[in-house]
Structure formats: structure tokens, C-alpha cells
C-alpha positions in Angstrom: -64.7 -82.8 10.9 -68.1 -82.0 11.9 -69.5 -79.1 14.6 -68.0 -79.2 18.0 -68.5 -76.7 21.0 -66.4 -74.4 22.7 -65.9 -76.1 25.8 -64.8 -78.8 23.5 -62.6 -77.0 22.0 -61.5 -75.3 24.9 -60.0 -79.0 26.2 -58.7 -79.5 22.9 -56.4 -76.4 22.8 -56.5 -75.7 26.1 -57.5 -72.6 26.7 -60.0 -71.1 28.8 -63.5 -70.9 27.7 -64.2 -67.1 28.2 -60.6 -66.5 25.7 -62.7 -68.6 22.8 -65.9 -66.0 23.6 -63.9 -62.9 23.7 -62.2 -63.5 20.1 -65.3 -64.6 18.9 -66.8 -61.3 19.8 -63.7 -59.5 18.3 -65.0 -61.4 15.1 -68.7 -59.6 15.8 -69.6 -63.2 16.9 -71.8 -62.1 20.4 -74.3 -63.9 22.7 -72.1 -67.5 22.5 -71.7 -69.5 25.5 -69.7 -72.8 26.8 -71.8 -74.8 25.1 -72.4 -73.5 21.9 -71.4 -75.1 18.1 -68.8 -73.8 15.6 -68.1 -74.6 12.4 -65.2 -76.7 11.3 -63.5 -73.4 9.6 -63.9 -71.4 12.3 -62.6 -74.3 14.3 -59.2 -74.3 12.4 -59.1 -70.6 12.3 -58.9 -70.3 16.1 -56.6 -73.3 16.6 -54.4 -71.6 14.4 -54.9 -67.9 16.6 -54.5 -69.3 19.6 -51.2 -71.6 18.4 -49.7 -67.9 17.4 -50.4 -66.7 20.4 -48.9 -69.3 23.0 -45.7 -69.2 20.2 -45.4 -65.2 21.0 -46.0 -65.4 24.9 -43.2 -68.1 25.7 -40.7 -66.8 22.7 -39.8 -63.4 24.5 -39.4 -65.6 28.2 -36.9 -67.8 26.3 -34.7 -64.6 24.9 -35.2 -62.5 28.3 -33.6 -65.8 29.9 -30.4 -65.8 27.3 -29.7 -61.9 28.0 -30.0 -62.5 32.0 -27.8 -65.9 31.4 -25.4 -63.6 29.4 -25.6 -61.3 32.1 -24.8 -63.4 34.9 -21.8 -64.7 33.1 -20.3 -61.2 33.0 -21.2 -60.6 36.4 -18.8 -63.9 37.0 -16.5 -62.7 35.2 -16.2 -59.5 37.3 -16.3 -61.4 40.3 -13.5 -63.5 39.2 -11.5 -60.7 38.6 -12.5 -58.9 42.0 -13.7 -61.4 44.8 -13.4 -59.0 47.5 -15.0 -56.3 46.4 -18.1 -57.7 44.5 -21.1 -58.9 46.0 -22.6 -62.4 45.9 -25.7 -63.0 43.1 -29.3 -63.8 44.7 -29.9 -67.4 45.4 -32.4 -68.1 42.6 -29.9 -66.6 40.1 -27.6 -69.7 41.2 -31.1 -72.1 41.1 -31.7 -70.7 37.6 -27.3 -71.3 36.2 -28.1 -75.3 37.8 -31.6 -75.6 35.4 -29.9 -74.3 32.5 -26.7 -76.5 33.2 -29.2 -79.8 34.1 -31.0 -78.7 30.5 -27.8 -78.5 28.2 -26.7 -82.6 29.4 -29.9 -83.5 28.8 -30.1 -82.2 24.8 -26.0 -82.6 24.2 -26.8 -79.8 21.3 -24.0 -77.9 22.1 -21.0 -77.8 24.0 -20.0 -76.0 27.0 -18.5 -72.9 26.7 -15.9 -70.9 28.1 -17.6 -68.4 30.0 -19.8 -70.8 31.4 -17.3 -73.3 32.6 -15.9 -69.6 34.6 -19.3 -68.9 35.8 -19.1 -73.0 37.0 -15.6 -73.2 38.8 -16.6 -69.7 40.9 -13.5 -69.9 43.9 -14.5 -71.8 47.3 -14.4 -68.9 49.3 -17.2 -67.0 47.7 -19.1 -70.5 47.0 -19.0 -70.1 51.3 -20.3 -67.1 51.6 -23.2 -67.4 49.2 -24.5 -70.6 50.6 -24.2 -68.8 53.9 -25.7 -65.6 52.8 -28.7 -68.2 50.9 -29.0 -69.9 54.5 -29.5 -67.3 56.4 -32.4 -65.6 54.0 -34.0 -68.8 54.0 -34.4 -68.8 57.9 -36.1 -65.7 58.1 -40.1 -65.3 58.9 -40.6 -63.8 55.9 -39.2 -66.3 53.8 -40.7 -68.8 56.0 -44.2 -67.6 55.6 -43.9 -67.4 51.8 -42.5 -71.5 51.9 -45.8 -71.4 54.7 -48.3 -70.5 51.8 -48.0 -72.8 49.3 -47.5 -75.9 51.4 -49.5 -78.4 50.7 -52.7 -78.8 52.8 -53.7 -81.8 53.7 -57.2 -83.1 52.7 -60.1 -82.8 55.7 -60.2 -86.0 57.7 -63.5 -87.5 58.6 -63.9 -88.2 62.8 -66.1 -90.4 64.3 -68.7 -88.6 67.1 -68.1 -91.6 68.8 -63.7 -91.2 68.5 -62.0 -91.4 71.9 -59.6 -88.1 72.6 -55.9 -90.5 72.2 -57.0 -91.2 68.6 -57.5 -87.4 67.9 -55.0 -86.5 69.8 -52.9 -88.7 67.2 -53.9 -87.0 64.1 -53.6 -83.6 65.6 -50.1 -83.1 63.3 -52.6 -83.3 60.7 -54.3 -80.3 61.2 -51.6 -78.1 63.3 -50.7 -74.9 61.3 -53.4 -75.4 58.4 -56.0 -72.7 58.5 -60.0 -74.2 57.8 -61.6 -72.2 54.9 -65.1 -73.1 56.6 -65.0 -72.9 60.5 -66.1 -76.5 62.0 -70.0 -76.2 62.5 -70.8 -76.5 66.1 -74.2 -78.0 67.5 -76.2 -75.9 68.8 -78.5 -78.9 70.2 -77.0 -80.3 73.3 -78.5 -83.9 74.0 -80.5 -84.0 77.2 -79.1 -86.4 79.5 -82.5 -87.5 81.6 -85.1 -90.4 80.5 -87.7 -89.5 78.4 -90.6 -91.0 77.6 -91.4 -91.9 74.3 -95.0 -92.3 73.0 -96.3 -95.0 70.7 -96.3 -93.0 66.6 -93.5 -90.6 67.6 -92.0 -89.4 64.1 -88.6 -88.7 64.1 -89.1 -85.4 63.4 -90.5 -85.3 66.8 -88.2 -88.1 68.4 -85.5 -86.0 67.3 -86.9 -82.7 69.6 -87.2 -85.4 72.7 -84.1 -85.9 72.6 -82.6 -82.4 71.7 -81.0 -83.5 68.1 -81.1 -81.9 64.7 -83.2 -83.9 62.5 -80.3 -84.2 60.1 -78.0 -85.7 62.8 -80.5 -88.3 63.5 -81.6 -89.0 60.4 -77.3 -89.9 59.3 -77.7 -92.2 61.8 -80.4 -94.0 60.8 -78.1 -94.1 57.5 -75.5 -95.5 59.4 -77.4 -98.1 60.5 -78.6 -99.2 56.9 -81.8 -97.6 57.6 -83.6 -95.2 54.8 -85.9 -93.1 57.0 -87.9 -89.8 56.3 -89.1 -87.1 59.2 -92.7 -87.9 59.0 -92.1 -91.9 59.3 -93.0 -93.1 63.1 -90.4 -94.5 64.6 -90.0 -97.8 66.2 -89.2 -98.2 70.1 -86.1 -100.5 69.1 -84.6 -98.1 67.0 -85.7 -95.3 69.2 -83.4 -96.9 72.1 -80.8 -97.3 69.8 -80.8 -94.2 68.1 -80.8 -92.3 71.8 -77.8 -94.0 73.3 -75.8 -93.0 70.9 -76.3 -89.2 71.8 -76.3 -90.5 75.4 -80.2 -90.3 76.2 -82.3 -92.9 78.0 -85.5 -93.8 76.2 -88.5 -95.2 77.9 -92.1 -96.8 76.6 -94.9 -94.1 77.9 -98.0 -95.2 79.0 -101.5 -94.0 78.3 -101.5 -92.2 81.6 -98.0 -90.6 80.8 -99.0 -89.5 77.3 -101.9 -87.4 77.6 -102.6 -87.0 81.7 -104.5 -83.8 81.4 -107.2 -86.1 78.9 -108.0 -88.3 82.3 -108.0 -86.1 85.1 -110.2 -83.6 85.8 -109.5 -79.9 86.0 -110.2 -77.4 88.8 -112.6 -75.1 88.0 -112.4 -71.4 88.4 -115.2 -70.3 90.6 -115.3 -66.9 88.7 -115.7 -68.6 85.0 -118.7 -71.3 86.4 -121.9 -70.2 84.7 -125.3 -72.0 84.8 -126.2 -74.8 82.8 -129.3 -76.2 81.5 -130.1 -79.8 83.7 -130.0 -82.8 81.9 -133.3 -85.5 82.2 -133.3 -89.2 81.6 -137.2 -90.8 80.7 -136.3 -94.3 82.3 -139.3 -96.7 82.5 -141.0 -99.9 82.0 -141.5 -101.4 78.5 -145.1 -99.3 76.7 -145.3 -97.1 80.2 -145.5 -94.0 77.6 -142.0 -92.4 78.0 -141.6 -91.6 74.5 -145.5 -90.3 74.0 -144.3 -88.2 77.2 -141.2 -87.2 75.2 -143.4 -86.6 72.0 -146.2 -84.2 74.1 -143.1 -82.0 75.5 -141.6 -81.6 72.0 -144.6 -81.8 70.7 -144.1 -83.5 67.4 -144.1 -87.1 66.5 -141.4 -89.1 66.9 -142.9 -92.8 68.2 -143.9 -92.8 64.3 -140.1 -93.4 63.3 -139.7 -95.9 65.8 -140.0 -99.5 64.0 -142.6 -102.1 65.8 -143.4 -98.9 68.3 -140.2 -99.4 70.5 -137.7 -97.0 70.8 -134.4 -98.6 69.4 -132.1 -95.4 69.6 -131.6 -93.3 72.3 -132.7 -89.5 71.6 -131.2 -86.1 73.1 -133.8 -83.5 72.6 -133.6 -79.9 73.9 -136.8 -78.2 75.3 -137.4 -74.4 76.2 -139.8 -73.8 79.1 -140.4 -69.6 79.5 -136.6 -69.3 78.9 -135.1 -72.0 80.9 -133.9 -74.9 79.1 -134.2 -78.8 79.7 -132.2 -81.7 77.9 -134.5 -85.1 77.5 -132.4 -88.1 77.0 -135.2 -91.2 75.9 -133.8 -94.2 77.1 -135.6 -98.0 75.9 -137.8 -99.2 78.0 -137.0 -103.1 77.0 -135.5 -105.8 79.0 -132.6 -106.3 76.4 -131.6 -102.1 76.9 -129.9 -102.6 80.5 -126.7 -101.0 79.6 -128.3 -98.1 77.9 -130.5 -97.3 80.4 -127.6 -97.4 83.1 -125.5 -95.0 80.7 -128.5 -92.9 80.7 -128.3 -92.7 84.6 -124.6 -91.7 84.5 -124.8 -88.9 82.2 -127.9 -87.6 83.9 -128.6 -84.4 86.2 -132.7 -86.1 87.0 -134.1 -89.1 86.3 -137.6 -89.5 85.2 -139.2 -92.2 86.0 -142.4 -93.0 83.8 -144.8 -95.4 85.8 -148.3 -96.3 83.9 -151.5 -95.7 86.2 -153.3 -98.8 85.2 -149.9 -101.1 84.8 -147.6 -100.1 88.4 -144.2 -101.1 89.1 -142.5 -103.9 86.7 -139.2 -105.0 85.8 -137.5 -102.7 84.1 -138.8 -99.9 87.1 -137.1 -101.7 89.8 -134.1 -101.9 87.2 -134.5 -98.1 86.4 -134.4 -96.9 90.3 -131.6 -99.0 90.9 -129.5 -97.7 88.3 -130.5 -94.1 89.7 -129.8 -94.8 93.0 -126.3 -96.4 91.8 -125.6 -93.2 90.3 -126.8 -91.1 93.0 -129.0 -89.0 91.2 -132.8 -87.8 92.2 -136.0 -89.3 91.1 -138.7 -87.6 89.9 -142.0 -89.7 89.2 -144.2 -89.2 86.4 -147.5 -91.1 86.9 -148.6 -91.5 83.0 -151.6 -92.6 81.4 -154.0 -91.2 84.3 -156.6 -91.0 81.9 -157.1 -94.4 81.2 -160.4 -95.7 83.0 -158.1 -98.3 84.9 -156.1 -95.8 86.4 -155.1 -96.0 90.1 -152.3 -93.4 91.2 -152.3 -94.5 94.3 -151.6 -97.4 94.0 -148.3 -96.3 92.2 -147.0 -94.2 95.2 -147.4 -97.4 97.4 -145.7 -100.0 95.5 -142.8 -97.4 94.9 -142.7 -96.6 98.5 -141.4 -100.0 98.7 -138.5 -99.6 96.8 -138.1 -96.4 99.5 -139.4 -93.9 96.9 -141.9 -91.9 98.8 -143.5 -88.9 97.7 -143.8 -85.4 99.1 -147.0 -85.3 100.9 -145.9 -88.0 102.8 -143.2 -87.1 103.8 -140.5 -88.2 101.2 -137.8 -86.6 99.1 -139.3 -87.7 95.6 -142.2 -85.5 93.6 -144.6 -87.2 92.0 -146.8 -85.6 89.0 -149.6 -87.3 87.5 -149.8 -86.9 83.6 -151.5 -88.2 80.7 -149.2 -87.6 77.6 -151.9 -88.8 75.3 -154.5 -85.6 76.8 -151.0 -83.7 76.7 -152.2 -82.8 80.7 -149.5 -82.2 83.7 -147.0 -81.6 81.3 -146.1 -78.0 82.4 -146.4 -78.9 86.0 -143.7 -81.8 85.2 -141.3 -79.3 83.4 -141.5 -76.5 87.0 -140.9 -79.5 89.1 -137.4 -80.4 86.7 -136.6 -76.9 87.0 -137.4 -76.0 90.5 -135.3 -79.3 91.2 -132.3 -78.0 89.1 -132.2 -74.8 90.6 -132.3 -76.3 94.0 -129.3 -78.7 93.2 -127.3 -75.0 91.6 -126.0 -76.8 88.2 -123.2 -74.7 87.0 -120.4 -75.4 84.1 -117.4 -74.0 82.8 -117.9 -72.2 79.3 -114.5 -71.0 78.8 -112.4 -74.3 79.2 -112.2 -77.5 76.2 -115.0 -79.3 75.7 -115.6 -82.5 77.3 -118.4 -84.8 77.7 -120.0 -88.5 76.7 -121.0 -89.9 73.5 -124.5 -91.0 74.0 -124.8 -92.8 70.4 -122.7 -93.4 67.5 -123.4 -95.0 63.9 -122.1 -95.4 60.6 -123.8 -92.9 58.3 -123.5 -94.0 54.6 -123.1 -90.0 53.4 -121.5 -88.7 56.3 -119.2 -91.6 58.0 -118.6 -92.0 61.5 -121.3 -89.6 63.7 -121.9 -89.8 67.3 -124.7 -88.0 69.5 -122.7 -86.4 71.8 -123.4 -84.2 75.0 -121.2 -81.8 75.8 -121.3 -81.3 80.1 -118.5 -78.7 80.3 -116.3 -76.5 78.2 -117.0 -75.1 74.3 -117.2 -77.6 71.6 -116.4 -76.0 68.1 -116.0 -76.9 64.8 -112.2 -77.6 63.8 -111.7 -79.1 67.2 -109.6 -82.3 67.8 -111.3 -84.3 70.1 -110.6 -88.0 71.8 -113.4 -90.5 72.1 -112.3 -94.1 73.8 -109.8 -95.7 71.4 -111.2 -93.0 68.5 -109.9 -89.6 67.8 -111.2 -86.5 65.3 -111.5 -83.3 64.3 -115.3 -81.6 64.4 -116.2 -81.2 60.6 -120.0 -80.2 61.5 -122.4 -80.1 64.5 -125.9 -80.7 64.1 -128.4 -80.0 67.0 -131.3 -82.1 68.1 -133.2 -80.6 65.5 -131.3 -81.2 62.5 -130.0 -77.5 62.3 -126.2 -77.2 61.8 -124.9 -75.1 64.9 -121.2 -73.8 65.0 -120.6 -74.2 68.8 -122.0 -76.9 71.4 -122.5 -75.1 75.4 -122.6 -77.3 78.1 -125.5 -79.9 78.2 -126.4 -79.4 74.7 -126.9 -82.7 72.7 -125.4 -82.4 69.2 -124.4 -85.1 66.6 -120.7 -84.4 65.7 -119.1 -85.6 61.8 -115.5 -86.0 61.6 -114.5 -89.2 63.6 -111.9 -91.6 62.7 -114.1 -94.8 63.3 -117.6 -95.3 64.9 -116.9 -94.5 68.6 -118.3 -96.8 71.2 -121.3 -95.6 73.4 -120.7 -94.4 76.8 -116.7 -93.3 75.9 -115.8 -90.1 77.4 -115.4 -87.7 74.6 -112.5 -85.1 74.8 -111.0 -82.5 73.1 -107.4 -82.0 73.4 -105.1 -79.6 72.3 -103.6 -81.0 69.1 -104.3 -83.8 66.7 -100.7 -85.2 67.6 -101.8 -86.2 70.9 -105.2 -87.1 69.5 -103.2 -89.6 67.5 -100.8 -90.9 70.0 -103.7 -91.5 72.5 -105.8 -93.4 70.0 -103.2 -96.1 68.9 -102.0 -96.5 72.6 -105.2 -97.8 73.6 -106.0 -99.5 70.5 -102.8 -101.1 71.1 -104.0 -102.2 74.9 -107.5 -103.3 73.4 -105.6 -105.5 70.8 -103.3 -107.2 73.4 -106.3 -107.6 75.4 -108.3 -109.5 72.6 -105.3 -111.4 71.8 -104.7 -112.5 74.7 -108.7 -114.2 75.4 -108.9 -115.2 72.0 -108.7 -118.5 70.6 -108.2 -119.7 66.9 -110.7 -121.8 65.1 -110.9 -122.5 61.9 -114.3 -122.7 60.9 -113.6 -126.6 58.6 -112.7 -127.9 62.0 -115.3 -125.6 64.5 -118.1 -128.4 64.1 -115.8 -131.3 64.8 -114.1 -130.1 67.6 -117.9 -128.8 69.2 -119.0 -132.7 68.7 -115.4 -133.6 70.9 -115.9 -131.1 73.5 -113.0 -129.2 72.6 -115.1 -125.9 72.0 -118.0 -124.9 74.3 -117.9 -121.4 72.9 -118.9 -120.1 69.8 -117.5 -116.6 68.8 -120.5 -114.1 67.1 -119.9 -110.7 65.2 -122.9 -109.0 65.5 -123.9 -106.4 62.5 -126.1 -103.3 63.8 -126.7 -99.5 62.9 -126.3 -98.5 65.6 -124.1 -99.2 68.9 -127.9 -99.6 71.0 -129.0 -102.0 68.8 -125.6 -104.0 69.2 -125.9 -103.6 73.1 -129.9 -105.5 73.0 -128.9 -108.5 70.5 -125.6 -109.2 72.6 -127.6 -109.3 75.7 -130.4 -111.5 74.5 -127.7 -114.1 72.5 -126.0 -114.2 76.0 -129.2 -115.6 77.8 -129.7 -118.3 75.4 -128.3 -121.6 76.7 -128.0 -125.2 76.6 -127.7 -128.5 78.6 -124.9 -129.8 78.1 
């Protein structure tokens, strides 16, 4: 026989574990445990202990029950002899006389004898009173209570939440009498009983607070269901419905207006906390009318150099300081194909700039520019450029714009004109008093202490950085670590970089800074937001990336592209779907409105 372990032998021999560690530590055997290994002859040699010991504890039971049988039969002898005068034995003793009797037929060792058979054939009368006596102790509470105590308790039952009250009324026998050693935990959630509105992403960590449920209750049943769910995983409408009505709560889909309607609307704003703001410029003009050589003289420092072909492709927030007032330039393209830039220019604007050449006069893209300022109600301010050129005519300027009912000043108009020459760098200081005498006249004023919000002027995919956007904030504080909502996009501000490549740690109103921490590339023009969590970041962004996705489904056709030319030569297609690849979202805006010009006969 090789090593076994206590608890081993403990099963063997039956006898508890912590009696095999306390004779081993009698034998100077300390520090063993359930589970540690003895030898085979230390095995046998507590076997053999403990067999002594069980034969000593039941040898002086089965002698103390011969003396009290002995006993008893004298007693029945007496009360043979005497039946009036002696008193009846307890009840057990009788119980115990019956064992020993059932016992003796069941071995046949030896046979009955005389005493016994007297102890047996005890007179009727007495037999009567003992089973009354027996009776009556048996009725009373304290007997009662003792038979109370070791009944046997029924196991706990299982209910269904869902049980009507006739089936538990039913098994109420079950339980009647038995006292729980654990009191039956009570919820302390009580289900709301009104809809609620259930956004698109809900977890059910969160599902299970809409609805006023422990998590643990909803999760059981999921499980009941045959659904394996964790509290993080978003949770399906279906299921959500489901789930609900069986705590009795209504669930409804939320809209993108019911989700986050303090991101849409427009706050009051405390007269007290309004401070003023710096105004904000759009340069609109004709194509090579000099509004970026404008731009470049006011900043002074070069940036038509970085420009490919000489045409401003991106559109540029810079921030200028003029004897301690500031002014935000926005440079908007001058070309044909930058229409929707230029009117997003307008819309974000405080004063447009118009740039008109001396020698050139009005064109296209300046009837385009006032009409997108007038759209957007905002003033004009003319700045008559290249007035050095030897072709030069001013006034010629002021007439064609009066035209387009753009009158100056001195006669008589709303609009101030200033001639400039940004090449000679002259008028440039009279251009920046007129912006801020016009500013000051209009009172611009901003909230500092309220969440940021403003538009995202430009966005691009940065190879190092990611997603970054030019944003300009018009009201409110934008920090770093805020979370922030941008059309279908959301984030968190990682960095903030200011117009001239310095990282800043806080964006005031009308301050252009390029944020890092989007999601994806935002789209240009998209109000940008910042909200109070990233939850409701989150739950906004796939709403209305859900909305865009029906949308496009529901205009878009499938073609395979084996079949495309085929079914162009039948007539079946007269479109022809292009994905445009750009930098930036400006560039993207021009080579979608050029393609869209291009057309064909048939």
C-alpha cells in the first residue's frame, strides 16, 4: 500500500479530519493538513487507534443499557406487586423495552426470560394510564416545539417573477411554519411604468438604468432567453422591447432630436457672462484679384508660395493683432469651381471683404461673392487692390458695384471702400480701422463661460496625426480633453494648434484652431459641438450615420462594373457613380463641381 492522505483516510475510517491532525500532533507530528501524505505504517497504526477507540465509546453505552434494562424490570416487578401506589415509567423507557424486545426476535440468541415476560404482560389498567399519561405530554407546547425543530424542512422552491398569486397561493403549505435562514432579498429598483426612449448603442448596463432594473436582473433574462450578453454590449431595439415588457416598461426608438436636443438648439445667453469678441473677415473675390497677397501683406509673411499653380486650394484662418484689437481672416478661393466654399465662408463670417482689382473690375466670381453676402446678411466692405498698377481706375470700380446696389460712403451708401495695393503693402492699416470701427459699431459679443461650439472650416486626413479639422470656435471655451460632435463625427480634443502652428491649451471665441482627436475626417461646414459626455457623443454619431446610410441606400443603385458598359450601350444606365480622392474636403468640393458640368448629347 503506497502513501495516501488524511482526508483519504479520514473517508476510509471515518473519522473527521481535524481527529487524524490532533493524534498526529500528540505523536510530535505538527504543521499537517487535509491534504497531506502518510506513510503506510503510520496508516495502519491509526486505523488501529482509532478502531480502539470507537470499540471503548460504544462498549460502556451497551452495558449502561443492560443495568437500566435490569432496572426497569425491577421497577416492574414492584409495580406488579403494588399498582396503586407506584407510579407509571416515562414514555421513552417503554420506547426503549419495544427496541430491545424488536432486537432479541431478530437475533433468536437467547430466549425470553422470566422477568421480561412480567415487565411484558404489565395489567391493563396501568397500560391505560401510561398511554394516557404519554398522550397528554406529547400534546403539550413544549413537547411540540421540540417534535417542531427537527422536522424536516422542505427544500426552497424556485417562483417565476412572472407566477400568478392562485399558483403561490397553492404552495403556501410549503413554506407555512418553516423559518428562512436568509431573508428573501427585496428589489430595491422598482420598474418605471412610462415610455422611454431608447437611443441607438444603448448598453445594457445603461438600458438597465432606463428602465430602473439591476443589471443582474436583466442580464438573467437575457439568459432566459438563450441570449449570452455582457454590460458593455449595445443592445438591440428587438430585444430591448422584449426585455422591457417583461418588467412592465414601454420602449420606444429615439430620434436624433430626442437624443441630444440641447446639441441643436441654441442656448440663451446670460447678458452678465457676454464678453467681446474679436470679428471674424472673409477675403471673397474674383479669380488673381490679390486676396491672398492682401492676406500675405497683413500677416506679413508668404504664404501664396505654398499655394501650388498660385491658387489658393485650402481655405486659411489666420489671426491678426492691430494695437491690441484682434481680427480673424478667413481666405476663401477665388475660382469658379470654389462656390460652396466661398458661401460657407459667408456663413461663418462677421464682414466680408470683398477684393476688386483696379485694372480688372467686377467679374464672375464678384457678383457670386456679393450674392452670397447679401444671402447671408452680412456687410460689405470693398477693398480696391492693385491701385498701383498703371491701368488702374477706382472709379470705375465704385460704379460697376453700384450696380449690384453696393455704393460707397461718399455717395451716399452703407459700404466703405479703401483703395490698396497689397504688392506696395499701402492702405493696409486704413483697411484693418475700417474692419474694426465696423465691428465695434455692430457690438460683437460671445459667451466665454458656456461649451464650445462653432463650424469646421476644413478637415483632412493627416498621415501622423489622423483626422484634423480647422475649426472656429464662435462661442463658449474649447479645451483639450473635450468631447465634441461634428455632423455624423464625434471626438475628444487631443491637441489644439493655432494659426500659427503653436499648440494652445484653450480656443476663445472666434479663434481658428486645427483640433486632433476626431473619429473620421469631418465634413466642411458641420457644426462642431461639444457635449457633455462621450456617451452622447457616441449615440449622436451612429444615429445620424444611420440616417445618412438609409439615405444613400435608398438613391443608390447596384451595378456591377462586368455589366456597367453593356447596360450604358442599352440605355439602362445614364449615370455613372464617381469616388473622388482629395486631401482635403475643398479640393473634393471644386472636382465635384467641375465633373458635374461636363455633359453629353445623348
Amino acid at each position: 500500500m503506497g502513501k495516501i492522505r488524511i482526508y483519504e483516510l479520514s473517508r476510509k475510517i471515518k473519522v473527521g479530519n481535524r481527529e487524524i491532525i490532533d493524534e498526529l500532533e500528540k505523536r510530535g507530528l505538527k504543521g499537517k493538513t487535509h491534504s497531506s501524505t502518510l506513510d503506510p505504517e503510520l496508516v495502519t497504526s491509526l486505523e488501529e487507534t482509532f478502531k480502539k477507540r470507537s470499540q471503548k465509546r460504544y462498549a460502556p453505552e451497551k452495558t449502561s443499557t443492560a443495568e437500566k434494562v435490569k432496572k426497569k424490570e425491577k421497577e416492574g416487578k414492584k409495580a406488579k406487586e403494588t399498582p396503586s401506589s407506584a407510579k407509571p415509567p416515562a414514555p421513552h423507557v417503554k420506547m426503549k423495552e419495544e427496541k430491545k424486545k424488536t432486537a432479541k426476535k431478530a437475533k433468536k440468541a437467547k430466549p425470553e426470560s422470566p422477568a421480561e415476560e412480567e415487565d411484558i404482560a404489565l395489567p391493563d389498567k396501568l397500560k391505560k394510564e401510561i398511554e394516557e399519561q404519554k398522550d397528554e405530554k406529547l400534546k403539550t407546547k413544549s413537547m411540540q416545539r421540540a417534535f417542531q425543530a427537527i422536522r424536516k424542512i422542505e427544500p426552497k422552491r424556485w417562483v417565476d417573477h412572472k407566477s400568478s398569486k392562485k399558483f403561490r397561493g397553492r404552495h403556501q403549505h410549503f413554506r407555512r411554519g418553516v423559518t428562512s435562514a436568509q431573508p428573501p432579498t427585496v428589489s430595491t429598483a422598482a420598474p418605471r411604468k412610462k415610455a422611454i426612449k431608447l437611443p441607438e448603442g444603448t448598453t445594457i448596463k445603461e438600458f438597465s438604468e432606463l428602465i430602473g432594473q439591476k443589471v443582474s436582473d436583466v442580464i438573467k433574462k437575457f439568459m432566459e432567453l438563450g441570449s449570452m450578453v455582457t454590460i458593455n454590449l449595445p443592445i438591440d431595439l428587438e430585444s430591448a422591447i422584449l426585455i422591457a415588457d417583461i418588467f412592465g416598461v414601454k420602449v420606444e426608438p429615439a430620434s436624433i432630436e430626442e437624443i441630444a436636443p440641447e446639441v441643436e438648439e441654441a442656448i440663451e445667453e446670460n447678458q452678465e457672462d457676454l464678453t467681446h469678441r474679436a470679428p471674424v473677415v472673409t477675403v471673397m473675390g474674383h479669380v488673381d484679384h490679390g486676396k491672398t497677397s492682401l492676406l500675405d501683406a497683413i500677416r506679413k509673411s508668404r504664404v501664396t508660395e505654398s499655394e501650388a499653380g498660385g491658387i489658393t486650394q485650402h481655405i486659411g484662418a489666420y489671426k491678426v493683432n492691430l494695437k491690441g484689437r484682434d481680427i480673424v481672416f478667413l481666405d476663401t478661393p477665388g475660382h469658379e469651381a470654389f462656390t460652396t466654399m466661398r458661401a460657407r465662408g459667408a456663413q461663418v463670417t462677421d464682414i466680408v471683404v470683398l477684393v476688386v482689382a483696379a485694372d480688372d473690375g467686377v467679374m464672375p466670381q464678384t457678383i457670386e461673392a456679393i450674392n452670397h453676402a447679401k444671402s447671408a446678411n452680412v456687410p460689405i466692405t470693398i477693398a480696391v487692390n492693385k491701385i498701383d498698377n498703371p491701368n488702374a481706375n477706382p472709379q470705375k470700380v465704385r460704379t460697376e458695384l453700384a450696380e449690384y446696389d453696393i455704393v460707397p460712403e461718399e455717395w451716399g451708401g452703407k459700404n466703405i471702400f479703401v483703395d490698396v495695393s497689397a504688392k506696395q503693402k499701402t492702405g493696409i492699416d486704413d483697411l484693418l480701422e475700417m474692419i474694426i470701427l465696423q465691428s465695434e459699431i455692430m457690438e460683437l459679443k460671445a459667451n466665454t463661460k458656456r461649451a464650445a461650439r462653432g463650424v469646421t472650416i476644413e478637415s483632412r486626413l493627416d498621415r501622423g496625426r489622423g483626422p484634423v479639422a480647422t475649426v472656429l470656435v464662435q462661442s463658449g471655451t474649447l479645451r483639450i480633453g473635450d468631447t465634441f460632435i461634428s455632423g455624423s463625427t464625434y471626438g475628444k480634443v487631443r491637441a489644439l494648434i493655432d494659426d500659427r502652428g503653436k499648440r494652445v491649451t484653450e480656443a476663445i471665441p472666434s479663434t481658428p484652431v486645427e483640433v486632433i482627436g476626431f473619429s473620421e475626417v469631418p465634413q466642411a461646414g458641420d457644426q462642431f459641438v461639444v457635449v457633455e459626455d462621450e456617451r452622447k457623443a457616441r449615440q449622436t454619431e451612429m444615429t445620424r450615420q444611420h440616417k445618412e446610410r438609409l439615405a444613400e441606400m435608398s438613391r443608390a443603385k447596384k451595378v456591377k462594373l462586368d455589366k456597367i458598359f453593356s447596360q450604358i450601350q442599352e440605355g439602362e444606365i445614364k449615370e455613372l457613380n464617381i469616388i473622388i480622392k482629395a486631401d482635403v474636403q475643398g479640393s473634393v468640393e471644386a472636382l465635384k463641381s467641375s465633373l458635374e458640368k461636363i455633359t453629353h448629347p445623348e
